[in-house]
PDB file of N, H, CA, C and O in Angstrom:
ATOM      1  N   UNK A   1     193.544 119.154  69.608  1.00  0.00           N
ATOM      2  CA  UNK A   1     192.602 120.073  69.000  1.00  0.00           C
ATOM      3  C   UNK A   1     192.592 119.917  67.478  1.00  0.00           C
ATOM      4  O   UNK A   1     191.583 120.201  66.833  1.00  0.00           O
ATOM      5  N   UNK A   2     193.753 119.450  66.880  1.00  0.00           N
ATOM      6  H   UNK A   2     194.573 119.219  67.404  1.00  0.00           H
ATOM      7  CA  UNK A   2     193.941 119.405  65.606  1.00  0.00           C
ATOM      8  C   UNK A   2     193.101 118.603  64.747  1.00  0.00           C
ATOM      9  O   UNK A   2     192.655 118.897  63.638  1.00  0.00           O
ATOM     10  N   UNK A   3     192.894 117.158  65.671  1.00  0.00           N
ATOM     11  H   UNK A   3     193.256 116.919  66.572  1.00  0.00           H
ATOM     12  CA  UNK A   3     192.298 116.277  65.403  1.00  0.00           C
ATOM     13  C   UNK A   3     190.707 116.352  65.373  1.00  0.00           C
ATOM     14  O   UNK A   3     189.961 115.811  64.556  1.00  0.00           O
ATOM     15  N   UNK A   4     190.352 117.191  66.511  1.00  0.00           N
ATOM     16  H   UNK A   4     190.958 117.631  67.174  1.00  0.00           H
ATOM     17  CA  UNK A   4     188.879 117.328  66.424  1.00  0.00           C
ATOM     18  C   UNK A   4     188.846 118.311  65.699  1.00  0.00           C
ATOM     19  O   UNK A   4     187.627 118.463  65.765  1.00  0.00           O
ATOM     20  N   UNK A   5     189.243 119.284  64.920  1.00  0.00           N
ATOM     21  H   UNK A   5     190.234 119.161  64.866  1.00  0.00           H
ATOM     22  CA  UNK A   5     188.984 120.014  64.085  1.00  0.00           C
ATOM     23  C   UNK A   5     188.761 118.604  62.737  1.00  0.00           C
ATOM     24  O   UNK A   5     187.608 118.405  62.353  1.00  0.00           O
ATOM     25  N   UNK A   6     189.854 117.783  62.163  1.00  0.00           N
ATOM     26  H   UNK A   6     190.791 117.945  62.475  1.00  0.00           H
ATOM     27  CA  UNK A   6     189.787 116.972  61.276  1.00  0.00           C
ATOM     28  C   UNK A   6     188.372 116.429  60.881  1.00  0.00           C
ATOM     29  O   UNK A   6     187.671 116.521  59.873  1.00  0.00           O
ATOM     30  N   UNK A   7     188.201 115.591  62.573  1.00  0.00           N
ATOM     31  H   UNK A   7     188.771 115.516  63.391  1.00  0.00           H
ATOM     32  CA  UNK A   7     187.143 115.052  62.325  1.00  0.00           C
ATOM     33  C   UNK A   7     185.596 115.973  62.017  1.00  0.00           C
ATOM     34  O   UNK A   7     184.486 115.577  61.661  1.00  0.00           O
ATOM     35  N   UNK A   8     185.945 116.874  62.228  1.00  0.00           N
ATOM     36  H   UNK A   8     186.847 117.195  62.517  1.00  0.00           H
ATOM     37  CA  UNK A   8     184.789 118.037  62.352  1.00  0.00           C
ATOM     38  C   UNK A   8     184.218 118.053  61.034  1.00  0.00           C
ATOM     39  O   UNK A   8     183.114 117.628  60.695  1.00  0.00           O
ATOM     40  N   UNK A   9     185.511 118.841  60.016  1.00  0.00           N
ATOM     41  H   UNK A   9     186.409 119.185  60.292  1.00  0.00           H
ATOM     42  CA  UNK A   9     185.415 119.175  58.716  1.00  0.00           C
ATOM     43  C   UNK A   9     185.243 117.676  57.820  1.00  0.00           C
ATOM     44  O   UNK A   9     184.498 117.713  56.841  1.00  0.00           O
ATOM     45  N   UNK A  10     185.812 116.604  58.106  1.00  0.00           N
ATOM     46  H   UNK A  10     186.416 116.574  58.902  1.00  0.00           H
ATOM     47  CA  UNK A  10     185.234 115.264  57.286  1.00  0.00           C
ATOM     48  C   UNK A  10     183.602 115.029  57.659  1.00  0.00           C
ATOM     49  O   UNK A  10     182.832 114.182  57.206  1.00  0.00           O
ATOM     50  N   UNK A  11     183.429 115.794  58.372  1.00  0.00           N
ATOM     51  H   UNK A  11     184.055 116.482  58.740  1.00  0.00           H
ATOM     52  CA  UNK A  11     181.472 115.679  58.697  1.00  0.00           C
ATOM     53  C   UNK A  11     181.040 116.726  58.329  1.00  0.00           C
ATOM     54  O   UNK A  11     179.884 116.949  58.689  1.00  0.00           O
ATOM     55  N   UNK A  12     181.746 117.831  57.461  1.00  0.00           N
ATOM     56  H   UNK A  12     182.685 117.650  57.168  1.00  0.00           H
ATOM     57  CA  UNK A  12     180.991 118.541  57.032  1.00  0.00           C
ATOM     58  C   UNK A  12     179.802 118.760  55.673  1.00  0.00           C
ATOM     59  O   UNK A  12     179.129 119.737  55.346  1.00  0.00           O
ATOM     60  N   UNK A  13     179.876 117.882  55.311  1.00  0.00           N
ATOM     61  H   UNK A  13     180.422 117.088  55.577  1.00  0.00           H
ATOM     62  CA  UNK A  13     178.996 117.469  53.927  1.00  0.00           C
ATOM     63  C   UNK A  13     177.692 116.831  54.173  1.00  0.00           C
ATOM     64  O   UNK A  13     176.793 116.826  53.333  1.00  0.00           O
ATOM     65  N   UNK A  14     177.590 116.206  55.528  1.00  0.00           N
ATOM     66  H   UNK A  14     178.321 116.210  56.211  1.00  0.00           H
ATOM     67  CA  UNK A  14     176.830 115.632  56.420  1.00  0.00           C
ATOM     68  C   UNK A  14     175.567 116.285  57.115  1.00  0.00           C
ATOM     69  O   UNK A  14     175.882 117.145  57.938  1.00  0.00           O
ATOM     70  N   UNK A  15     173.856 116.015  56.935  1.00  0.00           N
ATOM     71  H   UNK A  15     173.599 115.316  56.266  1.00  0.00           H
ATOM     72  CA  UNK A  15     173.440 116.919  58.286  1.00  0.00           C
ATOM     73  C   UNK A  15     174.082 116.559  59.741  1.00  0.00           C
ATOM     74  O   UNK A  15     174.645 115.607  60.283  1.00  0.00           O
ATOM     75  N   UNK A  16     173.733 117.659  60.000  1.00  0.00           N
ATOM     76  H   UNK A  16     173.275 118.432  59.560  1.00  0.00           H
ATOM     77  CA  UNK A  16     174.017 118.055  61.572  1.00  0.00           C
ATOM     78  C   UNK A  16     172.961 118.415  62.061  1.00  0.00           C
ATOM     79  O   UNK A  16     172.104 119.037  61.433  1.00  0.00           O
ATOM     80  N   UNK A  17     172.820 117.862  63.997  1.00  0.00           N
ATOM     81  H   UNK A  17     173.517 117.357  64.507  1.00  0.00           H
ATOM     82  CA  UNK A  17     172.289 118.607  64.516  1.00  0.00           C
ATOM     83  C   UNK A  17     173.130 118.523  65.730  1.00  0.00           C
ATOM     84  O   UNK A  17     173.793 117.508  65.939  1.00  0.00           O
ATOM     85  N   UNK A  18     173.144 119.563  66.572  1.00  0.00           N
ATOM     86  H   UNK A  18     172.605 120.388  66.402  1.00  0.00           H
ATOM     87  CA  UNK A  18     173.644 119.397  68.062  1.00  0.00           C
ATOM     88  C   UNK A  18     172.503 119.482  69.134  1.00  0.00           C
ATOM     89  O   UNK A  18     171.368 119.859  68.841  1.00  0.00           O
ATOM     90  N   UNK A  19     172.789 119.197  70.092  1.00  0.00           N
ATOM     91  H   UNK A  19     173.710 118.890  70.330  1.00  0.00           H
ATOM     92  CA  UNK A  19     171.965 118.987  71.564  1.00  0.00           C
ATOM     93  C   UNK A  19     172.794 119.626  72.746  1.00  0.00           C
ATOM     94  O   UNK A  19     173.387 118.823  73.466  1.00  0.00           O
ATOM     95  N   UNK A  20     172.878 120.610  72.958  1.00  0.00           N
ATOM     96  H   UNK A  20     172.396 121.262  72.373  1.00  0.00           H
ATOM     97  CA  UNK A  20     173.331 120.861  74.173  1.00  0.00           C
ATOM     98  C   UNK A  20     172.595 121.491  75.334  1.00  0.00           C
ATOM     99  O   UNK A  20     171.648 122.171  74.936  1.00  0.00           O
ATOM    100  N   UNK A  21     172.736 121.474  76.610  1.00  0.00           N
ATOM    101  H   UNK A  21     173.505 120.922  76.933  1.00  0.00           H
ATOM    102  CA  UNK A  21     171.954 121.951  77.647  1.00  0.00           C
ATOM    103  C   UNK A  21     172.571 123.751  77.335  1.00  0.00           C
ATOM    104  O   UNK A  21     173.445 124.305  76.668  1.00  0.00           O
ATOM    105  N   UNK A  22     171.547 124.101  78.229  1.00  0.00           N
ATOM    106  H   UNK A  22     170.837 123.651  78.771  1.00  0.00           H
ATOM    107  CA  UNK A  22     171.546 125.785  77.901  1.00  0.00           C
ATOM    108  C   UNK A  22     172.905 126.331  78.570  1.00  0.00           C
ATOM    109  O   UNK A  22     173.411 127.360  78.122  1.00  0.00           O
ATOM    110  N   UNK A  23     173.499 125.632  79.653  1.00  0.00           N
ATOM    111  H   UNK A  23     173.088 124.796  80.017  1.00  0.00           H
ATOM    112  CA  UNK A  23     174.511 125.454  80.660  1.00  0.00           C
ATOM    113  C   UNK A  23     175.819 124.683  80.358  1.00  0.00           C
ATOM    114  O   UNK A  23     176.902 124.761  80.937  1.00  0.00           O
ATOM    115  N   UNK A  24     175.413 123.850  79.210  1.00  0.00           N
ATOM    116  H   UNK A  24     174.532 123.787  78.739  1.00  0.00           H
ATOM    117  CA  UNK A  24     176.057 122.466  79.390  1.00  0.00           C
ATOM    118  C   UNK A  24     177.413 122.709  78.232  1.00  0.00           C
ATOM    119  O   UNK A  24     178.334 121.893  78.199  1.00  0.00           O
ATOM    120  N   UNK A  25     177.389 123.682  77.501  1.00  0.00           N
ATOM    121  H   UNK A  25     176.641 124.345  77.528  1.00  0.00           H
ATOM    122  CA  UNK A  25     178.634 123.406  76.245  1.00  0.00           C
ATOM    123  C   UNK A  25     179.603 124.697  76.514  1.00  0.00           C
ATOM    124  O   UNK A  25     179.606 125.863  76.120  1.00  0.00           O
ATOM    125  N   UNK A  26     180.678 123.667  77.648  1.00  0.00           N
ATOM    126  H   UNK A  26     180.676 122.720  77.968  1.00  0.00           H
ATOM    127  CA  UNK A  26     181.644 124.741  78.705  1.00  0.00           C
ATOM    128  C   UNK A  26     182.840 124.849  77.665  1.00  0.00           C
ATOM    129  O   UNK A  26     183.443 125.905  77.477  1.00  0.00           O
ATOM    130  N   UNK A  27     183.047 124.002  77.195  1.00  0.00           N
ATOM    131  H   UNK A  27     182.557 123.143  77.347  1.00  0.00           H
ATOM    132  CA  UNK A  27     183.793 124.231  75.755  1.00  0.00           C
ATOM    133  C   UNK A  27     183.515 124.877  74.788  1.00  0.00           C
ATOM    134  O   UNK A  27     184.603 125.104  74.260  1.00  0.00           O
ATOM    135  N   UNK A  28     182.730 125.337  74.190  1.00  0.00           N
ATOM    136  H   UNK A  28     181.846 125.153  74.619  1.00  0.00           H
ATOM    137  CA  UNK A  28     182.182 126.203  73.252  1.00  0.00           C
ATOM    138  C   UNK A  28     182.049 125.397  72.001  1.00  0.00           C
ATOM    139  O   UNK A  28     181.874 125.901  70.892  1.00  0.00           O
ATOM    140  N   UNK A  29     182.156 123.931  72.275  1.00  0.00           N
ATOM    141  H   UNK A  29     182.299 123.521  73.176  1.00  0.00           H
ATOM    142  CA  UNK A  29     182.106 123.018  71.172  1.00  0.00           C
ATOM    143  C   UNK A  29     180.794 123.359  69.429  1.00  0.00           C
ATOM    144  O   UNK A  29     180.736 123.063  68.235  1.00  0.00           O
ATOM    145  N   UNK A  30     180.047 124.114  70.443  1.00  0.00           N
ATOM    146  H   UNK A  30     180.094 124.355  71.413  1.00  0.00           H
ATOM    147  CA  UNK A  30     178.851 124.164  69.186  1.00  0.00           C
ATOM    148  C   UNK A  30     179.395 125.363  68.598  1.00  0.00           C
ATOM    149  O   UNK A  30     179.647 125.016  67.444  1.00  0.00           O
ATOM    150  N   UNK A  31     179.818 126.937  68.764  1.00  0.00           N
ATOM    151  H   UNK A  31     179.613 127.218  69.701  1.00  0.00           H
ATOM    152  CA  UNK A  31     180.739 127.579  67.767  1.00  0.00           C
ATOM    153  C   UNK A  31     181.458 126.879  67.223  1.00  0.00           C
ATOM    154  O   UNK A  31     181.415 127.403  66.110  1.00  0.00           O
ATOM    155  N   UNK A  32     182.284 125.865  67.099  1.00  0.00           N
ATOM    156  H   UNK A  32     182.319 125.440  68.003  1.00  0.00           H
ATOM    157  CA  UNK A  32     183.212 125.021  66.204  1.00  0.00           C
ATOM    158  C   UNK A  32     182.245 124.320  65.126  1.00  0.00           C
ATOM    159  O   UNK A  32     182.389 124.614  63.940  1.00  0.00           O
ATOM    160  N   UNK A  33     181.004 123.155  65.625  1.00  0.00           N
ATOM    161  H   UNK A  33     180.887 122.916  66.589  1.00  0.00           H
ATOM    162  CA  UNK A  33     180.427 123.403  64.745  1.00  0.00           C
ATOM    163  C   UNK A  33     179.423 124.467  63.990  1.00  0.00           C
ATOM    164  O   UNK A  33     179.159 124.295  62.800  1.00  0.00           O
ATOM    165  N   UNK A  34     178.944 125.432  64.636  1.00  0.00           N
ATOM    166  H   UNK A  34     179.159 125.572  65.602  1.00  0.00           H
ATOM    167  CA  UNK A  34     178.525 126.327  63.447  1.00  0.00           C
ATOM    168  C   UNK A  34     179.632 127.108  62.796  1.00  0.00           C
ATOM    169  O   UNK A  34     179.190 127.974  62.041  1.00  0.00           O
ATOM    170  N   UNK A  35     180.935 127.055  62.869  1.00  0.00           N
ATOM    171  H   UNK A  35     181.294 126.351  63.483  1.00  0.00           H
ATOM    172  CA  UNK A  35     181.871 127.388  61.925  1.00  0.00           C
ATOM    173  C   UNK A  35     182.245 126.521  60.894  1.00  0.00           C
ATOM    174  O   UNK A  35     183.153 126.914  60.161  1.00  0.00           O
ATOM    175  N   UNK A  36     181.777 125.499  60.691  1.00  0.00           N
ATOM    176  H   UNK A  36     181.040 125.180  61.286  1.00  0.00           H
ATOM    177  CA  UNK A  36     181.973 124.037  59.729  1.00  0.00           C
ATOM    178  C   UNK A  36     180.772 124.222  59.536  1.00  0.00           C
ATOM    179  O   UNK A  36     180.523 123.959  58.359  1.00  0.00           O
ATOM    180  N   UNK A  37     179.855 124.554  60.105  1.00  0.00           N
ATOM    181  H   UNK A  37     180.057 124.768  61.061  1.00  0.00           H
ATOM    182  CA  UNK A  37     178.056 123.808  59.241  1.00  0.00           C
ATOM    183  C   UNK A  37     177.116 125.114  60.362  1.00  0.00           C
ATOM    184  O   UNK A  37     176.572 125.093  61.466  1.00  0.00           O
ATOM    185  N   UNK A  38     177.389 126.246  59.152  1.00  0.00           N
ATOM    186  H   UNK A  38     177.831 126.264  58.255  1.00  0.00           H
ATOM    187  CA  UNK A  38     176.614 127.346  59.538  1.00  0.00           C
ATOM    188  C   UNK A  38     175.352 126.966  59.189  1.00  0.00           C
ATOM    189  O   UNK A  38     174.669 127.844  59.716  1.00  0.00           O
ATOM    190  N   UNK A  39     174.484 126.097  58.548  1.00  0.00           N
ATOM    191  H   UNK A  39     175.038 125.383  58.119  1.00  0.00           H
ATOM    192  CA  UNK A  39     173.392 125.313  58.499  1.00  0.00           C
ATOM    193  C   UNK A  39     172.740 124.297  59.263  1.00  0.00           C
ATOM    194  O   UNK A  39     171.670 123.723  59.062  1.00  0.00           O
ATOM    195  N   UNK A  40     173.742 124.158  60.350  1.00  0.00           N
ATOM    196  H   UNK A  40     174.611 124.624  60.514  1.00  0.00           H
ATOM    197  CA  UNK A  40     173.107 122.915  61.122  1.00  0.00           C
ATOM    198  C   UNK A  40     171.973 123.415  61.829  1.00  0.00           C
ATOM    199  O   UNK A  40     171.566 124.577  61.794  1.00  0.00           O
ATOM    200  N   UNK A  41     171.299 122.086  62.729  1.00  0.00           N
ATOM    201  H   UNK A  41     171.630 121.143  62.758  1.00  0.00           H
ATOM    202  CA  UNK A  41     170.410 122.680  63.659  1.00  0.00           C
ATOM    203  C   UNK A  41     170.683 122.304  64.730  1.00  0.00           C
ATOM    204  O   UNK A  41     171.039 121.146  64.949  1.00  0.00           O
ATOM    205  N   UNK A  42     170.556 123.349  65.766  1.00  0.00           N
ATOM    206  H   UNK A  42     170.266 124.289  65.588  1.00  0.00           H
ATOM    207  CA  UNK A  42     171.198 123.297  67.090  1.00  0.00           C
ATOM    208  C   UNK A  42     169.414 123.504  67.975  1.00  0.00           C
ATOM    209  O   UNK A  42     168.441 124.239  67.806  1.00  0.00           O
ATOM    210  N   UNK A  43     169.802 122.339  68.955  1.00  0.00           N
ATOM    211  H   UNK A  43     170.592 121.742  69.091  1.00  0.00           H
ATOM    212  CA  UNK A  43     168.913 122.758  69.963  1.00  0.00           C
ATOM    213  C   UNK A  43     169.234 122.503  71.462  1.00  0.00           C
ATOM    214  O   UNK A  43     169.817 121.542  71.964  1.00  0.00           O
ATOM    215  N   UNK A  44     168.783 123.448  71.964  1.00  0.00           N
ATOM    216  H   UNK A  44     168.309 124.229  71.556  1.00  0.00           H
ATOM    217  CA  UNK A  44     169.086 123.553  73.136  1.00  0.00           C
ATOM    218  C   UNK A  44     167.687 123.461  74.531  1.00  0.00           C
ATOM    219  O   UNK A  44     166.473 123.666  74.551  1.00  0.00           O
ATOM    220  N   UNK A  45     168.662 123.069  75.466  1.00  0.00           N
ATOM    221  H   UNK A  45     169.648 122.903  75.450  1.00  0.00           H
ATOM    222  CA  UNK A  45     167.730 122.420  76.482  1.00  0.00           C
ATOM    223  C   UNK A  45     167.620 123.586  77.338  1.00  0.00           C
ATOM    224  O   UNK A  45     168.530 124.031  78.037  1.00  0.00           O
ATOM    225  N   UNK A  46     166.806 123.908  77.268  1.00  0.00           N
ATOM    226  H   UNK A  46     166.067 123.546  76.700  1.00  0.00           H
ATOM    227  CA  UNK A  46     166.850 124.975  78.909  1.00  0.00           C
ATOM    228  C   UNK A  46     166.872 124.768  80.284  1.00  0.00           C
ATOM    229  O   UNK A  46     165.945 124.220  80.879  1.00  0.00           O
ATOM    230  N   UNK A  47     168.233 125.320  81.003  1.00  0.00           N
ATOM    231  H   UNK A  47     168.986 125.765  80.520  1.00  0.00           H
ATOM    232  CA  UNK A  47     168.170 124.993  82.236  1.00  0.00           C
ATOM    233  C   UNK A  47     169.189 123.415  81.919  1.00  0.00           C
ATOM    234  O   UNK A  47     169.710 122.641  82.722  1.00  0.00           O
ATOM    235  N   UNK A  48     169.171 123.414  81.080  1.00  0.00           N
ATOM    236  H   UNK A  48     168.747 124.042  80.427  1.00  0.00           H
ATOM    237  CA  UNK A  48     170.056 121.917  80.998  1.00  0.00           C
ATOM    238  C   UNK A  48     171.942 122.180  81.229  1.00  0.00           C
ATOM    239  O   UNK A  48     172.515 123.265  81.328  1.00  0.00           O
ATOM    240  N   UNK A  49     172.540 120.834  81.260  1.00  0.00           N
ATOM    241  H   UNK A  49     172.075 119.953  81.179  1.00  0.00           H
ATOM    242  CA  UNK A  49     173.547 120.769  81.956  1.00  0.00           C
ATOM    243  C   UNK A  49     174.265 120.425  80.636  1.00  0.00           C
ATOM    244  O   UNK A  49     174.173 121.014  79.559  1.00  0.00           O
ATOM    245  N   UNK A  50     175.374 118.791  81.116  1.00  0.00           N
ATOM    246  H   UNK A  50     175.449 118.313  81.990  1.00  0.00           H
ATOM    247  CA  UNK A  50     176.155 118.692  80.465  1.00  0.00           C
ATOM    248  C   UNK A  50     175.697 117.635  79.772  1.00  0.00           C
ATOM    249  O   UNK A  50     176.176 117.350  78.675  1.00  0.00           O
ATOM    250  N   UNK A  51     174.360 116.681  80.545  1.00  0.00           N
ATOM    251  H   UNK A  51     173.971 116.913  81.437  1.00  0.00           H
ATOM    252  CA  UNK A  51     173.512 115.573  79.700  1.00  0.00           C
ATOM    253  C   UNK A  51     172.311 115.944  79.700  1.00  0.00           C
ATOM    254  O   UNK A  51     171.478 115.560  80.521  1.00  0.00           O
ATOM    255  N   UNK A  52     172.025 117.020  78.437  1.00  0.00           N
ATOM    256  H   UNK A  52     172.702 117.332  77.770  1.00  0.00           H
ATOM    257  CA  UNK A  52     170.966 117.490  78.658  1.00  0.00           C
ATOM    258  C   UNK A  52     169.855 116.330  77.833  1.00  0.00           C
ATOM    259  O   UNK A  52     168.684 116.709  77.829  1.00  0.00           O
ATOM    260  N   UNK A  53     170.042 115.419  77.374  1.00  0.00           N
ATOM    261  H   UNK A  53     170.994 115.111  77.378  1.00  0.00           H
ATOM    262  CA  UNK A  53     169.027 114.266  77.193  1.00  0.00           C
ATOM    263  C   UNK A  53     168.145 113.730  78.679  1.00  0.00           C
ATOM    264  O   UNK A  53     167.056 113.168  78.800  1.00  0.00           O
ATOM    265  N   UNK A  54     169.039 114.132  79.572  1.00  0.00           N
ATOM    266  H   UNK A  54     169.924 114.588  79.473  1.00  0.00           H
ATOM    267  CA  UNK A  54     169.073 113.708  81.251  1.00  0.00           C
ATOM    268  C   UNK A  54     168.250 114.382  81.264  1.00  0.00           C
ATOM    269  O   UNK A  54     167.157 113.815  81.244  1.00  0.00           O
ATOM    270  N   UNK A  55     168.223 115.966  81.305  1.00  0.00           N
ATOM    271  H   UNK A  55     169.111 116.426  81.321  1.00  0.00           H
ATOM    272  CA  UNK A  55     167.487 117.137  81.650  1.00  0.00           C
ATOM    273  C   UNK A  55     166.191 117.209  80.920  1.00  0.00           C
ATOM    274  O   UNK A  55     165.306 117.702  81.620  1.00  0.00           O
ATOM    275  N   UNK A  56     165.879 116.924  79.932  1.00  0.00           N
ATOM    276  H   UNK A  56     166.597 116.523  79.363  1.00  0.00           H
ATOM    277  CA  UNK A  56     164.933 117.198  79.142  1.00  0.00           C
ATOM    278  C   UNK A  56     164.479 115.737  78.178  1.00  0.00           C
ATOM    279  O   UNK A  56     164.392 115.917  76.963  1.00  0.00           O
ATOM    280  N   UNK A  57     164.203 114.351  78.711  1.00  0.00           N
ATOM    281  H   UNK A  57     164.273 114.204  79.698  1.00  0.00           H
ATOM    282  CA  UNK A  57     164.262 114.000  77.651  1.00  0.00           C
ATOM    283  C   UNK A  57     163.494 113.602  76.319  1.00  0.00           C
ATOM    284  O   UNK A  57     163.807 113.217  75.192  1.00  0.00           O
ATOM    285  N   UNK A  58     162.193 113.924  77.098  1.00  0.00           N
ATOM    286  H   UNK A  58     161.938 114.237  78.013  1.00  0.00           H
ATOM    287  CA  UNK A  58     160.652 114.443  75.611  1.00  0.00           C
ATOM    288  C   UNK A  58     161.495 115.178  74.746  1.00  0.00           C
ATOM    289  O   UNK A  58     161.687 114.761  73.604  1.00  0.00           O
ATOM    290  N   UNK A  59     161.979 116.132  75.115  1.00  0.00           N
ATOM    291  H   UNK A  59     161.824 116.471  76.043  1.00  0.00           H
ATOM    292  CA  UNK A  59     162.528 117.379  74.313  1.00  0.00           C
ATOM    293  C   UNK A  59     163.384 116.691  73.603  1.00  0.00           C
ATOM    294  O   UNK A  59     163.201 116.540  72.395  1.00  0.00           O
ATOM    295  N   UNK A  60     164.426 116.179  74.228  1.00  0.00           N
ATOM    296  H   UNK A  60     164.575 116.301  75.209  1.00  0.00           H
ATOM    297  CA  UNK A  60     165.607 115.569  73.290  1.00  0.00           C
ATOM    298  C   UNK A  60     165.283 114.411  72.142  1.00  0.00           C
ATOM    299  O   UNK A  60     165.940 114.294  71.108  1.00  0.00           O
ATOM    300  N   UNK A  61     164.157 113.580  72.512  1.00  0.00           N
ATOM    301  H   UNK A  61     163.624 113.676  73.353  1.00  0.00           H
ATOM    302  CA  UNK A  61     163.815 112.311  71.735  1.00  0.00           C
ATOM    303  C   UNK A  61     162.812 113.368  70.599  1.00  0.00           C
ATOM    304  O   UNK A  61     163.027 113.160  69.404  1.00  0.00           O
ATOM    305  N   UNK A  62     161.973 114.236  70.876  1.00  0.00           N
ATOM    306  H   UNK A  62     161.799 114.404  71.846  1.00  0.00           H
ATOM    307  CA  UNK A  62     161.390 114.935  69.988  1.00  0.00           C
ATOM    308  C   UNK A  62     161.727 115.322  68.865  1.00  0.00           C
ATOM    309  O   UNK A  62     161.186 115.013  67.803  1.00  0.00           O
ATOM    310  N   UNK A  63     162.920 116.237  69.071  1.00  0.00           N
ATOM    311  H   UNK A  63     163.360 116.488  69.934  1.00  0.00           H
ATOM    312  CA  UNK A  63     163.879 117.105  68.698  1.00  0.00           C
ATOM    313  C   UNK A  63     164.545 115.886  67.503  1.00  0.00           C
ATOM    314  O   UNK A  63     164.539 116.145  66.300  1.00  0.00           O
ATOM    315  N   UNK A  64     165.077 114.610  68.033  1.00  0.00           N
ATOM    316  H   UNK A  64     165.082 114.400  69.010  1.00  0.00           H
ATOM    317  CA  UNK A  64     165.564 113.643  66.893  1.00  0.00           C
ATOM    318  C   UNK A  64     164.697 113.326  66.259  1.00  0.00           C
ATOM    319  O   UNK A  64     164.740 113.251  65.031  1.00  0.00           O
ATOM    320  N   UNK A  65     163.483 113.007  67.130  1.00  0.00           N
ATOM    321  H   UNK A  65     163.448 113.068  68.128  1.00  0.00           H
ATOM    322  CA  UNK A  65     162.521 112.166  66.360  1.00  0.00           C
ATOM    323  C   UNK A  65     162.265 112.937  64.557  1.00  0.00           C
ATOM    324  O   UNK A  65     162.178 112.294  63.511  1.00  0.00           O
ATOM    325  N   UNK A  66     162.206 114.278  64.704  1.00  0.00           N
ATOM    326  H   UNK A  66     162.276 114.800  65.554  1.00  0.00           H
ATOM    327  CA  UNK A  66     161.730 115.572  64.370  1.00  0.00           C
ATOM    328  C   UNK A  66     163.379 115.469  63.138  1.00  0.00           C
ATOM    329  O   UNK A  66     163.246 115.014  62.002  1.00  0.00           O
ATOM    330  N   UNK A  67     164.190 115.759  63.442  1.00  0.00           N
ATOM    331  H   UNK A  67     164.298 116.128  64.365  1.00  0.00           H
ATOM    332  CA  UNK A  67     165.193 115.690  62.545  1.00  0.00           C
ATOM    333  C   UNK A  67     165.736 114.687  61.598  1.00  0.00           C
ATOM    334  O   UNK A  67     166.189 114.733  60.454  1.00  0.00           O
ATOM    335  N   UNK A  68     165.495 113.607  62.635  1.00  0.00           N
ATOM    336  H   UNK A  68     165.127 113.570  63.565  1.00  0.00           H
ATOM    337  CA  UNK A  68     165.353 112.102  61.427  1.00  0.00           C
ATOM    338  C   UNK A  68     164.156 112.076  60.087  1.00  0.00           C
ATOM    339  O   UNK A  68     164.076 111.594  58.956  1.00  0.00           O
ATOM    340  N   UNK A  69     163.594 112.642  60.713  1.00  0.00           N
ATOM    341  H   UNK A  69     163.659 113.033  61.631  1.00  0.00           H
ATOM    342  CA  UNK A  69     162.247 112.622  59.543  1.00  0.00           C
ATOM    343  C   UNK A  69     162.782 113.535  58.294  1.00  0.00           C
ATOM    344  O   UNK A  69     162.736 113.212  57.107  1.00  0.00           O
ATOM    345  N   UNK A  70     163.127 114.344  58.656  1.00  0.00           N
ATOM    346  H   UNK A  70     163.165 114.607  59.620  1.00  0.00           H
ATOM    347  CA  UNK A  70     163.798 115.199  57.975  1.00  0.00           C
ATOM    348  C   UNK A  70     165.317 115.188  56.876  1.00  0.00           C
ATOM    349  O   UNK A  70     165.608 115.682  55.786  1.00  0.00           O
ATOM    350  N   UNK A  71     165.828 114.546  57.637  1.00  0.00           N
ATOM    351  H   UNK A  71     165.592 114.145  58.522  1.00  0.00           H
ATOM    352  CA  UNK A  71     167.036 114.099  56.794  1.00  0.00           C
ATOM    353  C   UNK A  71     167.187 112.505  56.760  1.00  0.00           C
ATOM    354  O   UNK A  71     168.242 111.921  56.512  1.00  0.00           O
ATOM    355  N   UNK A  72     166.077 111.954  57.020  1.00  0.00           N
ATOM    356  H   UNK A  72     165.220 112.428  57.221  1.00  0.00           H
ATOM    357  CA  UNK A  72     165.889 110.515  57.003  1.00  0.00           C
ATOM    358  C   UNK A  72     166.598 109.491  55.735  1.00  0.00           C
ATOM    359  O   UNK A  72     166.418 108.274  55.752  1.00  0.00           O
TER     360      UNK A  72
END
């Protein structure tokens, strides 16, 4: 745990975005990052699992397409 905290906070200077299914983040991994990068952007898949690119993937390629432009 120590370690993924490390790597967390050395990406914090970094944009962020996360992708998780609405179902899918059984770890609570995305509170960890919005505690490092209360600015990121998080999106979520509805009805999605644990590959929610699987579940949704217009949405998911959108969603980057859409954020790359942005922090391109």
């Amino acid at each position: 745990a120590q370690a993924a905290e490390a790597g967390i906070a050395a990406l914090a200077n970094r944009p962020t975005m996360t992708v998780f299914g609405q179902f899918g983040d059984y770890f609570f991994f995305r509170r960890g990052w919005r505690r490092i990068r209360p600015d990121m952007r998080n999106v979520t898949v509805p009805w999605g699992l644990h590959f929610p690119q699987s579940d949704n993937p217009a949405m998911v390629a959108a969603a980057i397409t859409d954020w790359r432009k942005r922090h391109g």
